[in-house]
Every structure is written in structure tokens, then in C-alpha cells.
C-alpha positions in Angstrom: -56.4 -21.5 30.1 -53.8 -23.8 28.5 -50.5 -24.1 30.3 -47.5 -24.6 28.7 -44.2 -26.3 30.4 -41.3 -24.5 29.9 -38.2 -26.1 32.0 -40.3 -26.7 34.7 -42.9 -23.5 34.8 -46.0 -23.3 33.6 -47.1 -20.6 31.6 -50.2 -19.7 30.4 -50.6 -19.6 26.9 -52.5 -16.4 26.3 -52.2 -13.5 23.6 -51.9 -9.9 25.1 -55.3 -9.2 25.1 -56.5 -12.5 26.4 -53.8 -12.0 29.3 -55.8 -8.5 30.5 -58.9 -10.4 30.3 -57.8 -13.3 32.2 -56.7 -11.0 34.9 -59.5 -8.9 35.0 -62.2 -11.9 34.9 -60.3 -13.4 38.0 -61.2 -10.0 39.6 -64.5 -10.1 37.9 -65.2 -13.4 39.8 -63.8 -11.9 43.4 -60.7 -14.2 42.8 -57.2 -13.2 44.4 -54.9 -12.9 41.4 -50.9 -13.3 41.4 -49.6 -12.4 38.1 -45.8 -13.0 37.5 -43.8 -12.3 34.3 -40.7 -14.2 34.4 -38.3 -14.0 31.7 -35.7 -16.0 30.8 -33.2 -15.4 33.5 -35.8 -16.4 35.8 -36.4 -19.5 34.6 -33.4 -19.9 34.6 -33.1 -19.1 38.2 -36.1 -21.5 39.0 -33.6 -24.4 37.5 -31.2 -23.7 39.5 -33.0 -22.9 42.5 -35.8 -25.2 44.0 -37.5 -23.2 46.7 -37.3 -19.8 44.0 -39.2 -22.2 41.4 -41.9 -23.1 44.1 -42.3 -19.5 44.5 -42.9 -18.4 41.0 -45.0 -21.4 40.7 -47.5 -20.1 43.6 -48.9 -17.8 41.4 -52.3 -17.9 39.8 -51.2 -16.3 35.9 -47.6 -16.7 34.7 -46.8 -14.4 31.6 -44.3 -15.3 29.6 -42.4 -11.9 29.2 -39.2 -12.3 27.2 -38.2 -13.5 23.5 -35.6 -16.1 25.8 -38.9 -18.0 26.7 -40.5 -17.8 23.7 -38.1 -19.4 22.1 -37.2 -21.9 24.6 -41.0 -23.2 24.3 -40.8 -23.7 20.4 -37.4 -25.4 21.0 -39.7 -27.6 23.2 -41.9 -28.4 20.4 -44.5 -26.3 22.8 -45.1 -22.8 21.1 -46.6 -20.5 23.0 -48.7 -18.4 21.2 -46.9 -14.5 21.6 -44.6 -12.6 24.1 -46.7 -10.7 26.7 -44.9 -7.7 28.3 -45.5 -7.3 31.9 -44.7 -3.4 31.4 -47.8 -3.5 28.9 -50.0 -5.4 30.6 -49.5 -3.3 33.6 -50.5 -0.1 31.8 -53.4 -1.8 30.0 -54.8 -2.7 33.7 -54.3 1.4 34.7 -55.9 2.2 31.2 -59.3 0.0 32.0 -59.1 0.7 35.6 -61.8 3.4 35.8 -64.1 1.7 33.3 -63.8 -1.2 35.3 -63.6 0.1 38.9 -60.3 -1.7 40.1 -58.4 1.1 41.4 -54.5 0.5 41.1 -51.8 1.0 43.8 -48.2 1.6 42.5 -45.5 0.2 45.1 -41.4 0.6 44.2 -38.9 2.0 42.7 -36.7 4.9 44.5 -38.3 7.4 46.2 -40.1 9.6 43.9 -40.1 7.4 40.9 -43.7 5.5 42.3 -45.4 9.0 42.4 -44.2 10.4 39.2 -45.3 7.2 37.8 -48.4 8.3 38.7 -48.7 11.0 37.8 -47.4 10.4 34.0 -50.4 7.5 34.0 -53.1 9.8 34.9 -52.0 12.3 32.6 -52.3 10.1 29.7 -55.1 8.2 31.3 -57.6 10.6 32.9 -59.6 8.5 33.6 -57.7 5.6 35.3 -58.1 5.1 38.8 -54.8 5.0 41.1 -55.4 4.9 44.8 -51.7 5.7 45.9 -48.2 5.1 45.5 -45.3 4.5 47.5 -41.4 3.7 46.9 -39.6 0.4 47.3 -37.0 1.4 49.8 -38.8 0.2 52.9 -37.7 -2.9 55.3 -39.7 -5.7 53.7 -40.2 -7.3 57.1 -41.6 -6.4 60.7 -43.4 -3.0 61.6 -42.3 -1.1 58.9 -43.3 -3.4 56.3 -46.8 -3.6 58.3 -47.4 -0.3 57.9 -46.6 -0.6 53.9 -49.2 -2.8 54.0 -52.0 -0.9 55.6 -51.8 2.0 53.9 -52.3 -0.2 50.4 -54.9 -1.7 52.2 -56.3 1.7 53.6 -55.9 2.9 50.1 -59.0 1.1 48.8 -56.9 -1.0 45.9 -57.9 -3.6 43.9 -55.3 -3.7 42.1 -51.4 -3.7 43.6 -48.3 -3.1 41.1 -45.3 -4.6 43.4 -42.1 -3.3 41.4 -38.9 -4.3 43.3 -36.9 -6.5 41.0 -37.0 -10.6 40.8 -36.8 -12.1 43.6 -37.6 -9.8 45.7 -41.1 -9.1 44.5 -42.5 -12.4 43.9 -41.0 -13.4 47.3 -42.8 -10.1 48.9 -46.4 -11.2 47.1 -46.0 -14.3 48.3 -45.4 -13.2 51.8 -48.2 -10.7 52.1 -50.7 -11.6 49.5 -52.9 -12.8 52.3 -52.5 -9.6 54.7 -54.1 -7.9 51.5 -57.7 -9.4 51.4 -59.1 -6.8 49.3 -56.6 -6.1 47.0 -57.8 -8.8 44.0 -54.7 -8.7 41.3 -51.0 -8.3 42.8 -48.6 -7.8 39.8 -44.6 -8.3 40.1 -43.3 -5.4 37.6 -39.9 -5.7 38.1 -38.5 -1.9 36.9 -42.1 -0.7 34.8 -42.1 2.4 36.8 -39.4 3.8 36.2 -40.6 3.5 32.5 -43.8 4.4 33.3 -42.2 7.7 34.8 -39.9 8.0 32.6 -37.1 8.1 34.4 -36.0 5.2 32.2 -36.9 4.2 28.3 -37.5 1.2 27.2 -35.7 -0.2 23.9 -37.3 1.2 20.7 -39.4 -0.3 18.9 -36.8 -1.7 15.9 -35.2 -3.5 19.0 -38.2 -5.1 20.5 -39.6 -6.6 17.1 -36.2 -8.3 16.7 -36.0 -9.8 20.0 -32.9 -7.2 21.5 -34.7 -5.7 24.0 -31.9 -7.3 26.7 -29.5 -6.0 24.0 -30.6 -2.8 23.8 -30.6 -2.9 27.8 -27.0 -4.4 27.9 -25.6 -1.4 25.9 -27.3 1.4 28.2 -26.0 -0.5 31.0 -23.3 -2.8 30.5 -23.1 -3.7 34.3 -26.1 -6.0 33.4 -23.3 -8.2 32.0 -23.3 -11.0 34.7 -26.8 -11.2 34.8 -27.0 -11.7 30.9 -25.1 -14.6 31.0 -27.7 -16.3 32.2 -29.4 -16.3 28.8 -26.9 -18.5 26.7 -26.9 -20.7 29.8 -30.8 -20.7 29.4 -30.9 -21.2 25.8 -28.1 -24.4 25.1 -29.3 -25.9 28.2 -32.9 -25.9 26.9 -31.8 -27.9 24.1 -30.2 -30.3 26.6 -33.4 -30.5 28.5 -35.0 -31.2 25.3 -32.9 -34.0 24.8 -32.9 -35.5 28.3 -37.0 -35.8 27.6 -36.1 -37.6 23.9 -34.3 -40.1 26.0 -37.1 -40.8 28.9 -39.8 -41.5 26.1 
């Protein structure tokens, strides 16, 4: 698949559909599959932090999940061809798990949240496959953390949703993808279960075709505020990126 650079990480350049397939095929092929979706407050927190950008970087499929990054691409002169939801893609891999015999594990969110998460999935998806579920307020280190990781692994998985916000959950995959030998696609979902649940909504639809899905979030929780300043930062100093490359050619 084509990559694409935006300020330093490298996206594939995949439609929706092509994104589940890419996944899936990986798996298909017995091939260990990191998928991240940064957005762009994390790429924004890849420019300003080395080590974090190395850590994104380790993984195999990099979705471009946000309108910020979108953008920031065509900006570049580097379009990448549509924004692909990590929320979505998450729930098209529980939709074609049974047909394609990759059951799912669902990891995070508060206690209770993972397990009504699943079963909201199987209610709509009968036929989906989810071999457990467990919350995301364990120590993410030593024995307890060891025993998070054998039950996924006792579990029979294939597939492992890992939803406890950036960093934490790409640094987590990172860390244990290679305790997890049989688990073949390892997804960082940031806070999909709670919509998957529905213990949280996501921005209607009006919203998400005009790009205010952060809006939309802002306004049901306006302590996001700190964190949203990220995005003007992201978006003027793409420009100045841009220009910085003008002047090295």
C-alpha cells in the first residue's frame, strides 16, 4: 500500500474498505498486525515528541482518523484519499469476524463499559465472534498486567481491541504485542467502547460530514479545551512545515 508523509508519519493511503481488507489479509497471511489511528493531536504529539513518534511509527497500518490529518496532507500537496474512522473500522472487524473466524477481544474502558460493549456488538451482530472482554483500569506493568495478558491469550483471540486513550495504548501494544503470539491484529481504539456500549455518542451525522466531530466533542465536554489547542497548533504549523520543504528543494 502507498504511504503518505504527513509531518513525519506515514500513513497508509487506503479507502475504508481497503483499510478492513488490508487488516484482514495481514491476518489472512498469519502476519502480526498493529493498527493505529492517530489524529491530529497525535501527530501533533509525534512533532513534539521523538521517542512518542518512534512508537506510533512501530506499527504495521497507520489510519488516518481525523479531518485535521486529512487536511494537513492536501496542504502538503499529498492527498490522501478519505478519512478512515478507527471507531468504524473497529466494528467492521466485529461485523466479519464470524465469517472470517478472527475472534475479537475487547480490552478498556471503565469497568463494565468493555462487557456491555459486548454485548451491544453481539446483539446487532449475531454472528460476530468475541472471545472476552475486560476493563482498562488494571496496572499496565508487572504481575497484574501478566495476568491481563494471559487471559487474552487464554481467550483464543485473534483479534485484540486495546482502548485506553493515546498514549497509553499504542505504548501498551508496543510493549506486549510480542507476549501475544496468537493474537494477529492489535487495534488502539482510544474511547470506541464506550460508543460501542453506548455509554457515549458519537457526533451526528450533520457534524461528521462537515468535519466538527472535535467540535461537536468540545461542546459535550468543554474540559477537552487544552487538548484542542493542539489542532490550530497542528494546522498553521503544517503550513510552516510546508514551507520549510519549499525552501530545502
Amino acid at each position: 500500500m502507498e504511504k503518505i508523509n504527513v509531518r513525519g508519519v506515514e500513513f497508509d493511503n487506503v479507502t475504508f474498505d481497503e483499510a478492513v481488507e488490508l487488516i484482514y489479509g495481514r491476518a489472512d497471511r498469519g502476519e502480526q498486525t498493529a493498527v493505529f489511528t492517530p489524529n491530529a493531536e497525535i501527530v501533533q504529539a509525534c512533532v513534539e515528541d521523538e521517542s512518542f513518534k518512534e512508537i506510533i511509527s512501530s506499527a504495521d497500518v497507520l489510519l488516518p482518523d481525523g479531518v485535521g490529518v486529512i487536511k494537513a496532507a492536501r496542504i502538503l500537496g499529498t492527498p490522501l484519499k478519505e478519512k478512515v474512522p478507527g471507531v468504524e473500522v473497529g466494528e467492521a472487524l466485529v461485523r466479519l469476524s464470524g465469517k472470517r473466524d478472527r475472534p475479537v477481544f475487547l480490552m478498556g474502558g471503565k469497568p463494565g463499559v468493555a462487557d456491555a460493549a459486548k454485548e451491544k456488538l453481539l446483539e446487532k451482530y449475531p454472528d460476530a465472534k468475541i472471545a472476552g472482554s475486560y476493563h482498562g483500569y488494571f496496572k499496565k506493568e508487572g504481575e497484574e498486567n501478566d495476568g491481563v495478558v494471559r487471559m487474552i491469550n487464554d481467550s483464543g483471540a485473534e483479534v485484540l481491541f486495546v482502548c485506553i486513550g493515546s498514549p497509553a495504548q499504542e505504548k501498551w501494544i508496543a510493549s506486549n504485542r510480542e507476549k501475544l503470539p496468537g493474537v494477529l491484529v492489535l487495534m488502539g481504539l482510544g474511547g470506541s467502547l464506550d460508543i460501542y456500549s453506548g455509554t457515549a455518542k458519537r457526533a451526528p451525522k450533520f457534524f461528521i460530514k462537515l468535519g466538527l466531530e472535535w467540535f461537536y466533542r468540545l461542546l459535550r465536554e468543554p474540559k477537552r479545551i487544552g487538548r484542542m489547542m493542539k489542532l490550530p497548533k497542528f494546522y498553521f504549523g503544517t503550513w510552516r512545515y510546508k514551507r520549510k520543504l519549499k525552501k530545502r528543494k
